[in-house]
Structures are given as C-alpha cells and as structure tokens.
ZAMARGU-4260 file (C-alpha; in steps of 0.2 Angstrom, whole numbers, plus 5000, padded with zeros to 4 digits):
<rodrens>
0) 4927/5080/5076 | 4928/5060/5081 | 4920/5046/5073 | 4915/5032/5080 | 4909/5016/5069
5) 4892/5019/5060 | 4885/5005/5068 | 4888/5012/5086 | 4877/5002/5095 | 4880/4983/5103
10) 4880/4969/5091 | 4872/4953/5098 | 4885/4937/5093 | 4879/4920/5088 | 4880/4914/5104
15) 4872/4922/5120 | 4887/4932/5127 | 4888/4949/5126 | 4897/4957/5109 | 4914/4966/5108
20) 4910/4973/5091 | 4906/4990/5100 | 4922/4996/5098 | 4928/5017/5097 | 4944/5023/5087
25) 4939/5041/5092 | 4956/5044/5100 | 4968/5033/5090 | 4979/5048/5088 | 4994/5051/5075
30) 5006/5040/5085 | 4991/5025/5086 | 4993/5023/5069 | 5009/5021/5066 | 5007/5004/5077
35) 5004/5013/5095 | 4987/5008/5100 | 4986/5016/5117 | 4970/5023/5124 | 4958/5014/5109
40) 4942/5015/5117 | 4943/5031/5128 | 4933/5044/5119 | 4944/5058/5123 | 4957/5070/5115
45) 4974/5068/5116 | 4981/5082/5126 | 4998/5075/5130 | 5010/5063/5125 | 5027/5055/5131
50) 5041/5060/5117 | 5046/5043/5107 | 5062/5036/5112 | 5071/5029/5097 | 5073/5010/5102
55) 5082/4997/5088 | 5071/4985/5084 | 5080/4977/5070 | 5090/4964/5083 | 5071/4960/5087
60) 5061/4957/5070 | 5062/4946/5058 | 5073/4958/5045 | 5062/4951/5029 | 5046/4955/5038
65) 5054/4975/5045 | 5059/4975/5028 | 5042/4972/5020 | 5034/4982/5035 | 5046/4998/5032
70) 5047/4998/5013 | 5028/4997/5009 | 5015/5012/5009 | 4999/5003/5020 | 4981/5007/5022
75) 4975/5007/5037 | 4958/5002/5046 | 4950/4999/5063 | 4949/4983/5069 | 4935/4977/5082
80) 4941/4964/5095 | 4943/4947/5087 | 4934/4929/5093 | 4941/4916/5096 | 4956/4920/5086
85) 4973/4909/5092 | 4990/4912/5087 | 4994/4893/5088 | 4980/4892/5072 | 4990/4903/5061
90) 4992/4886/5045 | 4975/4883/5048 | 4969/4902/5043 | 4982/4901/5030 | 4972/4886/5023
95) 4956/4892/5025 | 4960/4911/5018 | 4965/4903/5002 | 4950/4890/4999 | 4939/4908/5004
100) 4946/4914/4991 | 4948/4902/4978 | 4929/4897/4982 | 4923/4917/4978 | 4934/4917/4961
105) 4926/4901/4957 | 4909/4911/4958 | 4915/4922/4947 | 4922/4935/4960 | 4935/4949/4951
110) 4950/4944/4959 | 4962/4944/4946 | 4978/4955/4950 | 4988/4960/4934 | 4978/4948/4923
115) 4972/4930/4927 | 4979/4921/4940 | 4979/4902/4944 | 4979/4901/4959 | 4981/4911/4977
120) 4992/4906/4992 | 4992/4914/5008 | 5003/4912/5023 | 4998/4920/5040 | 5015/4923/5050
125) 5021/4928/5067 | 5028/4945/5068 | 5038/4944/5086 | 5048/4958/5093 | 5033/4970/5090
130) 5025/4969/5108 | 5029/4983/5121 | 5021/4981/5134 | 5015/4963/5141 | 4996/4966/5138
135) 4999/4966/5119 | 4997/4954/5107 | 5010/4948/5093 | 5008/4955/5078 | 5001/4945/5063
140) 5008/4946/5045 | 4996/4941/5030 | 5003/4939/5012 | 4995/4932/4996 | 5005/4923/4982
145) 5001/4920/4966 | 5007/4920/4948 | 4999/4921/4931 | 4991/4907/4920 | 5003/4911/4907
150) 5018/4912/4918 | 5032/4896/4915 | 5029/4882/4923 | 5046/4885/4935 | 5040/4902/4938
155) 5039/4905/4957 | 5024/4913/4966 | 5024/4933/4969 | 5016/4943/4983 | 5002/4950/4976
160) 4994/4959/4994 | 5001/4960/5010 | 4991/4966/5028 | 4995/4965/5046 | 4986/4965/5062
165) 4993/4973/5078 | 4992/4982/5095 | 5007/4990/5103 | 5005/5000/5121 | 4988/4996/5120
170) 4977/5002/5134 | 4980/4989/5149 | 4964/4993/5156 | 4953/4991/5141 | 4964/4975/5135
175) 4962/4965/5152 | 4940/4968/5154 | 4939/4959/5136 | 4934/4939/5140 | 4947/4927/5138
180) 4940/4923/5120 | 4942/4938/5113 | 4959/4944/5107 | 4962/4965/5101 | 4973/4966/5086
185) 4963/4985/5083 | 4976/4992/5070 | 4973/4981/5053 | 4985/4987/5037 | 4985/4983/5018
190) 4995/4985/5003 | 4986/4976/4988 | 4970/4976/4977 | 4956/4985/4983 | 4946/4968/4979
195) 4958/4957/4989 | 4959/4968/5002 | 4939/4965/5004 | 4942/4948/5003 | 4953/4948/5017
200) 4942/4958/5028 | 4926/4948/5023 | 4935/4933/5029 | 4939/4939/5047 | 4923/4946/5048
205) 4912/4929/5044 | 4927/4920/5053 | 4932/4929/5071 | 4914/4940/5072 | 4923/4957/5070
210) 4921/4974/5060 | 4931/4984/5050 | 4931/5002/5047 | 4941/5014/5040 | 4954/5026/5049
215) 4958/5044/5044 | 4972/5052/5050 | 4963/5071/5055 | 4973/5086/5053 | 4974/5085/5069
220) 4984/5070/5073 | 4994/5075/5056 | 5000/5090/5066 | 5005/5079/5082 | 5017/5069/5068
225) 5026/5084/5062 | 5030/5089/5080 | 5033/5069/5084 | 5046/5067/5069 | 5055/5084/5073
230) 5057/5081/5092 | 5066/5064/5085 | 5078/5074/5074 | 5093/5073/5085 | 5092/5056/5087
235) 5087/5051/5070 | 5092/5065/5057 | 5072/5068/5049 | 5082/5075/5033 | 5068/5086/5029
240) 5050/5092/5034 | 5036/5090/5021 | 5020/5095/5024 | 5006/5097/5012 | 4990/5111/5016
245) 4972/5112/5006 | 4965/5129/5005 | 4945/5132/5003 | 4946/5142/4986 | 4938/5140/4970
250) 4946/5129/4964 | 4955/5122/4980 | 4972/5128/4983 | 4988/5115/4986 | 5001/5122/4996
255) 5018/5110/4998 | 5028/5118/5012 | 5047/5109/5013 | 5056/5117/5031 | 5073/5112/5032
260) 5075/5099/5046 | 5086/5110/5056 | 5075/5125/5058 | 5062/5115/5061 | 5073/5108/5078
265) 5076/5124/5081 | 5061/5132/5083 | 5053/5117/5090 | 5068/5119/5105 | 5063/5136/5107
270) 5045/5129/5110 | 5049/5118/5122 | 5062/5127/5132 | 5049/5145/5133 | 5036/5133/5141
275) 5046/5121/5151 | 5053/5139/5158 | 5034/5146/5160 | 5029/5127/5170 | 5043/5125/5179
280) 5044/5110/5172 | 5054/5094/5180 | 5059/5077/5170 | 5041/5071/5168 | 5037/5086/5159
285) 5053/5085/5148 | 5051/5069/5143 | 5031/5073/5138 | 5023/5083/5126 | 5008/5093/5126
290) 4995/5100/5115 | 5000/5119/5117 | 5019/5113/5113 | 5010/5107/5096 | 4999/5121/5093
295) 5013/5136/5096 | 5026/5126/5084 | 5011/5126/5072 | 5007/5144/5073 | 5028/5148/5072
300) 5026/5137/5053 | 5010/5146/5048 | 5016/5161/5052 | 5035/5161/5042 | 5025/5155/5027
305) 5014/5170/5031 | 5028/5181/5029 | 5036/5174/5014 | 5019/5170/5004 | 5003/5181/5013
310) 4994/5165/5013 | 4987/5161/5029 | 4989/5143/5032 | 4976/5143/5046 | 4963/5143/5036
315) 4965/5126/5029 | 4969/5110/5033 | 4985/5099/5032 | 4983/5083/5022 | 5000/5077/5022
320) 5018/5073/5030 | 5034/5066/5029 | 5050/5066/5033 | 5065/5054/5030 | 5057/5045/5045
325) 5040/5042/5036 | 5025/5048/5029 | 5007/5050/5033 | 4992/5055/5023 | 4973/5061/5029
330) 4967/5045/5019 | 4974/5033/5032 | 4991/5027/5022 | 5005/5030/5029 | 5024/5022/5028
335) 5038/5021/5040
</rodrens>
C-alpha cells in the first residue's frame, strides 16, 4: 500500500503562483531513506535498483558532522518543496529559529529538555560532500544548544536536538520542473524532543510554506534493505544479519531472526547467479537488482527458519533490520 500526504490536493500559496505543497513519498523506497531520494514523486513501485557502490565519503564531509550523522538514531519525515529557502541565509535562520522558539517558551510552550533551560541556540550548517548528482541540493544540518538554569556560569552549551534536510540522486526530472524559487530538500531527520522536534517543523512550515509528514519504512522497502546490506558484504563485512518479524497471534508474536553474515552472502550469490543464468544477463543486469532477486532471497530466509522452528514467517510482517552497516525500523528511524 502507498500513502500519499493526507491533504493530497493542491494548496494555494499566499501569493498567486501555483503551490508545490502537492508533493508524493509513495515511492521513497528503502534506499531513499537512507539519504537517496531518487524517484520522489513518481507513484510507482520500485521494481529495480542499481546495487550500491561503497564510495568513501569521509575525505568529503566534514568528520564532526559524518560523525554526528552516523552515530545518532534519526526520525525521519517527508518534506514538501521549500520557498524561498537560500543556502547563503543560513545565520539568519539560525537567528530567527532561536527567537521562534524563545518567543513560544515565553508563552508558556513545554520546551524544557531535562529540566529548565535558559536559553536555546541554534546553528544551521552546511553539510557539503553529500551531493551526487548535480541537480541536488546541499545538505542542511540544524542543532539546538542549551544548558540548564542551574548549570555553572562557565558551563558550555549542550546539543539538546539535531535534524537535517537532504536530497541525494533526486529525480532530475521532477527537481528541474520546480520554479526557481522553490528548493527540494524532501528527506527531513531528527534526533531530540518530541516538542522541539514540532517546533522545528512549525517553523519551516510558517517560514518556507512547506509540509511535513511522517515516513514509514513498509516491509517492503525493510526487505529491499536486507538484500541492499547483504550484496555490500564483500565490500564492507555487514558482521551480522538481524532482522525482526511480527506474527498476527493473540497476543502478537516477536520473532528475532540473527543469520550469519556469510550465509546470508552465500545464498544471496546463489540468487543472483540462478537468475543472471535464466536472463542471460550482461553488466547492466549485474550491476542492478530486481524485485524477484528480493523476493526469492526472502523466500530461502523464511523458508530455513521454517525448517528449524515450523513458523511460517510469511505470514507476518518484518519490522526491523540491521546489520554492522546500519539499522532500519517500520517507525521511520533508522541509523547508518
């Protein structure tokens, strides 16, 4: 099933030019949401992807900001196409976030974190080295300071939220029919308070005309992560398979299922090697991977468990995986 936003209509701007609100995540597959946005407005199913190449991208990015972006669990939403948002403003947001905020404590808002705070700073920051391709935009990195009332005087501020904006190989087509004021930074993440994390979004909202919305991760796309993490093994050892399965009993059944990473590769390479012998495949086809490649490595899971446990895996629904590589939950958090 895909969801588009529940106001899935065309919303008029304050001015007379059309609005860009209108905006699907129907086919923001596994890989979108770990920062690759291709595709975010076609409503369509993913049938095929091109197998990640493992790139470093440490000689690229700032290594405080990879190191707050790979350390930290995020919670991830969809992002409507932002208005009049600039790059060069990036102080001035930071100014005007942290007098939003101080203004909706000052009426008595509940944005205290761990207690009273005095004050909030925030600091919006350039994340460059992101960018693949040359339609996208730099990625934006948000973060609120603050420290307690009763802290010491000397006592330095603490990050007390973090968030990000980004699009990575988004859809070129969909990217350059957006007017020139409009920027698409779709994928939003947060690590924080629920209550500043509504702040935050408030703000863009009233600010760049845009909408938020949250983003599942359907079993689906879970199942396109296990098969995009094990086909990276080689490359990047994935140390261990996770996955986690809900059954529909009374009371519902959790299933944790740990494969060891290697025979996970090895059945995902007798996968790809029965059906790239079936195709007749050439390099494009090696270096791509499709739906049925997904669904038969599944099936070969399910159906080990089945033999060790008589529990038919089939008739749930995973919720969760990881690997050494990173994690993904059906709640939209995921960590890399």
């Amino acid at each position: 099933v895909t969801r588009t936003p529940l106001n899935n209509v065309a919303v008029k701007r304050r001015s007379k030019s059309k609005s860009y609100r209108l905006s699907y995540r129907s086919c923001l597959g596994a890989a979108s949401r770990l920062c690759l946005t291709p595709a975010l407005t076609a409503r369509r199913l993913t049938t095929s992807r091109r197998a990640p190449k493992s790139h470093n991208i440490t000689e690229k990015v700032n290594p405080e900001q990879l190191a707050l972006l790979v350390k930290t669990e995020w919670q991830l939403s969809y992002v409507t196409p932002l208005y009049q948002f600039r790059h060069t403003q990036l102080k001035s947001y930071s100014r005007q976030l942290s007098a939003f905020i101080a203004a909706e404590k000052q009426q008595g808002l509940a944005v205290e974190v761990e207690g009273p705070q005095s004050s909030f700073r925030v600091s919006f920051s350039l994340v460059q080295g992101m960018a693949e391709a040359d339609d996208d935009a730099e990625t934006v990195l948000i973060q609120i300071h603050s420290k307690s009332l009763f802290a010491r005087q000397d006592e330095p501020q603490r990050s007390v939220w973090s968030g990000w904006l980004t699009c990575i190989n988004g859809n070129p087509e969909y990217l350059r029919s957006l007017p020139k004021d409009f920027i698409c930074l779709p994928l939003f993440g947060s690590s924080g308070t629920e209550g500043l994390t509504t702040l935050v979004k408030s703000w863009f909202q009233q600010t760049f005309d845009c909408c938020f919305g949250p983003l599942e991760i359907s079993h689906t796309s879970l199942q396109w992560m296990v098969v995009l993490w094990t086909n990276c093994h080689t490359e990047s050892s994935i140390q261990h398979l996770k996955m986690i399965w809900t059954l529909p009993v009374a009371p519902p059944l959790q299933v944790t299922y740990t494969v060891n990473p290697q025979d996970a590769w090895e059945l995902w390479s007798s996968v790809r090697k029965d059906l790239q012998e079936e195709s007749n495949g050439g390099e494009e086809e090696e270096n791509s991977i499709d739906i049925e490649e997904v669904m038969r490595f599944m099936q070969g899971l399910k159906s080990h468990f089945y033999r060790h446990f008589r529990l038919d895996l089939s008739a749930g629904s995973l919720n969760q995986v990881s690997t050494a590589l990173g994690s993904a939950k059906y709640s939209g958090r995921i960590k890399v």
